[in-house]
C-alpha positions in Angstrom: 0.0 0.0 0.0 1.0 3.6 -1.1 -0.1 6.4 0.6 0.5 10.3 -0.7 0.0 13.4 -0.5 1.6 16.1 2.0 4.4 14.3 3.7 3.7 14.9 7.6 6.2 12.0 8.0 5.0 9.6 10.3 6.0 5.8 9.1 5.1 2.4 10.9 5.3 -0.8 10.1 2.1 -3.0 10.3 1.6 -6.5 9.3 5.3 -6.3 7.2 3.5 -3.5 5.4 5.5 -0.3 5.4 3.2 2.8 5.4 3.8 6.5 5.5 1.1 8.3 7.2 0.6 11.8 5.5 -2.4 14.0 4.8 -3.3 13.3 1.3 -6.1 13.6 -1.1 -6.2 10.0 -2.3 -4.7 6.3 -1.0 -3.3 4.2 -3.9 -4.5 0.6 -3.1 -3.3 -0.4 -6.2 -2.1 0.8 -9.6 -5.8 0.3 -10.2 -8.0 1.4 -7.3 -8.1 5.0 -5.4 -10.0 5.7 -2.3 -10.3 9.4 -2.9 -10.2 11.6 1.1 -11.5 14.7 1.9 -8.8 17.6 1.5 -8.9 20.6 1.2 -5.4 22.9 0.9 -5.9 26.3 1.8 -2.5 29.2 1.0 -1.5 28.7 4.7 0.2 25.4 3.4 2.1 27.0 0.8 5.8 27.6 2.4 9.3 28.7 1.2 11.9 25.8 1.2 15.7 26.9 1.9 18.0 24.6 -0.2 21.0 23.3 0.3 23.9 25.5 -1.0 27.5 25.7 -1.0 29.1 28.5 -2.1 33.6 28.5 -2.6 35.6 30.0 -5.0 33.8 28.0 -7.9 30.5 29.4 -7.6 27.2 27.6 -5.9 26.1 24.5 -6.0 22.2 23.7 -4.8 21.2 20.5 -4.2 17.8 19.0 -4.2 17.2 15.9 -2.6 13.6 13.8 -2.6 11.7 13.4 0.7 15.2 14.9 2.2 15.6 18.7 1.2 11.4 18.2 -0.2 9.1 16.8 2.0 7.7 14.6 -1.3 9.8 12.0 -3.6 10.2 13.4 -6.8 8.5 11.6 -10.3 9.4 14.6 -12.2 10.9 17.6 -13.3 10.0 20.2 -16.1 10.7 23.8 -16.3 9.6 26.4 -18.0 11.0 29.4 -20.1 10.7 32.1 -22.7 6.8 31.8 -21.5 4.7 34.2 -23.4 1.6 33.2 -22.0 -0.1 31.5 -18.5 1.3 28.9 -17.7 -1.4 28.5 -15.0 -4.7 28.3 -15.3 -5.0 24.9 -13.4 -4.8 22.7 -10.0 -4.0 19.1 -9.2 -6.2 16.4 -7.2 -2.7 15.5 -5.5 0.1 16.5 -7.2 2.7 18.3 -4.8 5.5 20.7 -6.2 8.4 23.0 -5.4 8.7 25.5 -7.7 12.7 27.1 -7.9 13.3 30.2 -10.1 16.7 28.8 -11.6 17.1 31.8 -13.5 15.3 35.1 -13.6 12.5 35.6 -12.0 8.7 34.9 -11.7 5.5 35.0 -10.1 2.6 33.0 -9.3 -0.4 33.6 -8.0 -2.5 31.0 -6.2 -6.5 30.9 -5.1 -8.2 28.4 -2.4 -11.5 29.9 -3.3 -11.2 32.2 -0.3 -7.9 34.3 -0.7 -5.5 35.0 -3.4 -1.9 35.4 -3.3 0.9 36.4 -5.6 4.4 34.8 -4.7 7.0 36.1 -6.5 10.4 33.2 -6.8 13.2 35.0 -7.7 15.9 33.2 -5.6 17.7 29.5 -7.2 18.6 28.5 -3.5 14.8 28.5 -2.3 11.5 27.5 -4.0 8.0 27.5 -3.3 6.0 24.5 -1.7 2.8 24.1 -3.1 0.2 21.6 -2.0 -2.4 19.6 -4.1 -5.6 21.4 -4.1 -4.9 25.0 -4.8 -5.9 27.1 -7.8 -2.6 28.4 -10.0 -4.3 31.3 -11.7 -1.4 32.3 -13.3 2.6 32.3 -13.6 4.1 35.6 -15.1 7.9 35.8 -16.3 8.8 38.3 -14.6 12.5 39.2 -16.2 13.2 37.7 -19.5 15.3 34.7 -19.9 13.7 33.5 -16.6 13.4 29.6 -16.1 11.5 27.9 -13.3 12.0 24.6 -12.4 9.4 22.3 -10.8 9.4 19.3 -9.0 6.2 17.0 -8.8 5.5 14.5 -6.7 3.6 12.5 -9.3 4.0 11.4 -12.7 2.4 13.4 -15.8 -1.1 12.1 -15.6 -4.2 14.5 -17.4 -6.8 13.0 -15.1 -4.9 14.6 -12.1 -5.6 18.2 -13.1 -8.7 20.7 -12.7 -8.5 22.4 -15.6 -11.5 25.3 -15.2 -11.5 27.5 -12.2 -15.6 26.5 -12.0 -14.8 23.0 -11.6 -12.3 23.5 -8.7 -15.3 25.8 -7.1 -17.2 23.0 -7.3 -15.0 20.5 -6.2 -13.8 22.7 -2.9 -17.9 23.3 -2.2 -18.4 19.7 -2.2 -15.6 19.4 0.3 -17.3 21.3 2.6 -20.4 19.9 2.8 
């Protein structure tokens, strides 16, 4: 058994199964089944991550490491540049992500239905947590040539996105009840 979502770290052993405990929105029984949970993210869960850097006479290295410097193991990476238009525009069931300016700079700005906020990432040693379940309205390049990096905690997957801001209304309302 597989369990994901926001890593709040607590392991055990039961039966010889190993499980992590964390507050996601869905179990994976199986490659097949789901059993979807009841979550709601809200901005208060989005945080800044320092990375690990070293600086010498050579310059700075950052490193990333999954469920070590992240509290999720990375399934993959993509970045984005030379973005003329939103990027955003979308939210995921129960992806997680860290989102690192590498270069440049660029902002993002992020709904739970009840608040909005604009991050701006402009900074390779830190990036920005965000949690499955919150609205990205949109990303804006801030300087040109800017590239952000993101790490996911879940493979490419179509069904795993809400593409339409109604949708996700919905889907938070239901939540609720």
């Amino acid at each position: 058994m597989i369990i994901s979502g926001l890593h709040l770290r607590y392991e055990t052993i039961i039966s010889g199964l190993h499980l992590r405990y964390d507050m996601y929105t869905y179990i994976r029984l199986s490659s097949f089944a789901r059993l979807k949970f009841s979550y709601m993210a809200n901005l208060s869960e989005i945080k800044w991550i320092e990375l690990p850097s070293f600086s010498d006479s050579r310059g700075v290295l950052t490193a990333i490491e999954s469920e070590d410097s992240i509290p999720f193991p990375i399934k993959r990476v993509f970045y984005m540049y030379d973005v003329t238009e939103n990027r955003g525009g979308h939210a995921h069931h129960e992806t997680e992500q860290l989102a690192i300016a590498v270069a440049g700079a660029v902002k993002f700005r992020l709904t739970d239905t009840h608040k909005t906020e604009t991050f701006l990432l402009d900074n390779p040693s830190r990036g920005l947590y965000l949690p499955p379940m919150l609205f990205l309205e949109e990303i804006i390049q801030v300087e040109p040539k800017s590239v952000c990096m993101v790490l996911a905690s879940t493979h490419y997957d179509n069904e795993r996105y809400i593409r339409e801001y109604p949708d996700y209304q919905k889907l938070i309302a239901e939540q609720k009840k």
